[in-house]
N, C-alpha and C positions, 0 to 999 in steps of 0.2 A: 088508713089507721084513724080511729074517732078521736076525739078531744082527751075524753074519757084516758083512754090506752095512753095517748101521748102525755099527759097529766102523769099517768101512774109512773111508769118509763123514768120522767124526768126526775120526781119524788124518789124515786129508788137509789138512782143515779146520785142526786146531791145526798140521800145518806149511808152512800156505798163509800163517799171520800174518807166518812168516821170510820168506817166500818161495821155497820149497820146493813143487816143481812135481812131483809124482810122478803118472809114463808119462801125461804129457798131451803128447800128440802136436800137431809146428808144423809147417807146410809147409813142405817140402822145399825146397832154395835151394842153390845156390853162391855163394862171398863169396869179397872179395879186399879186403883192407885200402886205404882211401884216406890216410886220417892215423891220427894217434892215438884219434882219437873217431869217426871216419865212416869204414862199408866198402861197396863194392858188392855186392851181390846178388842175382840171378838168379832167377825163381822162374816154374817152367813151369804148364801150364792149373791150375786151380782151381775145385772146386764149391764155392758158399759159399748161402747163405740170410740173405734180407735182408729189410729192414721200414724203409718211412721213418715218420717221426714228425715233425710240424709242434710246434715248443719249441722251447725254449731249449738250449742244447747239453748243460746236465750232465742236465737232465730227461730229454731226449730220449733220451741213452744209459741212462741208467736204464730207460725205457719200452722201448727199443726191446732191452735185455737180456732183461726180463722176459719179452718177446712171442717173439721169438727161442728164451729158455731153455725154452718154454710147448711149442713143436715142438718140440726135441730131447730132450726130458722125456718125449715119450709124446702131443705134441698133433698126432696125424698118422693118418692114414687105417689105418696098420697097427698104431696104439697102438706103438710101437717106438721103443725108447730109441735116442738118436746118441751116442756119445759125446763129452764136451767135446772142444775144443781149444784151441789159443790163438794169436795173443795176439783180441784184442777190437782191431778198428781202426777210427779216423776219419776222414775227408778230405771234401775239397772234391769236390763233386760237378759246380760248376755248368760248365756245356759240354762236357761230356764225356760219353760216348757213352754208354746204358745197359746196364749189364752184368747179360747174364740175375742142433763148438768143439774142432779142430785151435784153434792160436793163428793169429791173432788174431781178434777179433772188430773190424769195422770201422763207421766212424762216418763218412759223409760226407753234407756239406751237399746238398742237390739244389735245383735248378731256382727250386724254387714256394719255394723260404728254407728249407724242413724238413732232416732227417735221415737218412741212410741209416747206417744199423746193420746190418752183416755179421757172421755168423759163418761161417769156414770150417768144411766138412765132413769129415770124416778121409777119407785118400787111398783107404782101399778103396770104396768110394761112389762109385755115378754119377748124369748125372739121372738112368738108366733104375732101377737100384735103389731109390734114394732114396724114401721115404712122402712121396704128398703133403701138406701143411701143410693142418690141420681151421682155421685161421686163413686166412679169405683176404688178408689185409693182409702176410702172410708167403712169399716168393716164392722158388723155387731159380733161381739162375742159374749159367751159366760164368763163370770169370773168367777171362782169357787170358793169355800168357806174357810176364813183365816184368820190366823191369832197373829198381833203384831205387837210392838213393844212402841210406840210412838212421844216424841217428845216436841212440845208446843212453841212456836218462838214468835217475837214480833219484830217488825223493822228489815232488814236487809234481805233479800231473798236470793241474793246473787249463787253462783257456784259457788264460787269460795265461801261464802256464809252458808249453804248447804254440808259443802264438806267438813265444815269448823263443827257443824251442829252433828254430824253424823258420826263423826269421832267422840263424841262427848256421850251422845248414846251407846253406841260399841260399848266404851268404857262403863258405862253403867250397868249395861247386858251381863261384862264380864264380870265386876264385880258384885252382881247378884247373883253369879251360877247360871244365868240364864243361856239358852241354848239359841243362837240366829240363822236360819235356815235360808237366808236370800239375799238379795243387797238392798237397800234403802231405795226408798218412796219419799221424794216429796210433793206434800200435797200445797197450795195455794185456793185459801178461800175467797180471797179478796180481788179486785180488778188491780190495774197497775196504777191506777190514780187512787186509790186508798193511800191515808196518809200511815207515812212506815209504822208510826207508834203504835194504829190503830189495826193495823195487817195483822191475820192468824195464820202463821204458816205451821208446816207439822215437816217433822222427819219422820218415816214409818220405817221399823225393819220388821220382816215376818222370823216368830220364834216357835222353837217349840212347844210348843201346849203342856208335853209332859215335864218339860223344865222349869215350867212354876209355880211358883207354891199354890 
């Protein structure tokens, strides 16, 4: 690695503590405000690369970053960096159909109790470009075009502070008539040494389209 590289690296890093996201690219979206705290948003096809992991939920996302960051690092049939993105997200997996580090990177429960950990791929990337993963536990899929109801938080990201925030959206879904078609995503854009105040996390649930205004 040059001087150069390692300068930038470290720059990034001391202002990722604020939460200072420099050109790290999020998937593209359309939004329209629901209240003060929840907007809807739009977000067409998507390549992401995923890995489940049988754990507990905070291990699980650890394990499954690592295995995740191991391909986009260079652990792929053309040695070829990907660049990050963001955010990091997680959700409920169970019954829902399988879907073949832009932000986020995604965390969803599956099937057998484990976890599915997603990172999106930057929009230039297709499967046919994309390096296959030297990991076979590490998989590329599509992800398809979806409208979600997503609300913004900062500071805690634990479970229990996911579920507190997920509840809080429900109740907003339901008092706008809104229709929720899946279980909640949370996304994490920030590293885990970002300071709590300065963290953006997001709870995502997928709604239906025709249910709002």
């Amino acid at each position: 690695m040059n001087l150069t590289k390692l300068a930038e690296q470290v720059i990034e890093g001391v202002l990722a503590v604020v939460g200072i996201r420099v050109g790290t690219e999020e998937p593209v979206y359309t939004r329209h405000p629901l209240t003060t705290t929840v907007e809807i948003r739009r977000y067409g096809p998507r390549i992401a690369a995923e890995t489940t992991v049988v754990a507990d939920e905070d291990r699980a996302r650890n394990v499954g970053f690592r295995r995740l960051a191991g391909y986009i690092f260079g652990g792929n049939h053309a040695a070829q960096a990907i660049s990050m993105t963001a955010p990091v997200s997680q959700h409920s997996a169970r019954g829902s159909q399988q879907i073949a580090m832009t932000a986020p990177v995604v965390q969803a429960i599956s099937a057998d109790g484990g976890w599915v950990i997603r990172f999106f791929m930057p929009a230039k990337w297709t499967l046919d470009t994309l390096p296959a993963p030297d990991d076979d536990q590490v998989r590329l899929v599509t992800v398809p075009p979806e409208t979600v109801a997503v609300l913004r938080f900062n500071g805690d990201r634990s479970p229990k502070a996911g579920a507190a925030r997920t509840a809080d959206l429900r109740k907003t879904l339901h008092d706008n008539g809104i229709t929720f078609t899946g279980d909640a995503d949370a996304w994490f854009y920030d590293p885990p040494w970002t300071l709590p105040m300065r963290r953006r996390n997001e709870i995502a649930i997928p709604v239906d389209p025709e249910s709002v205004a």
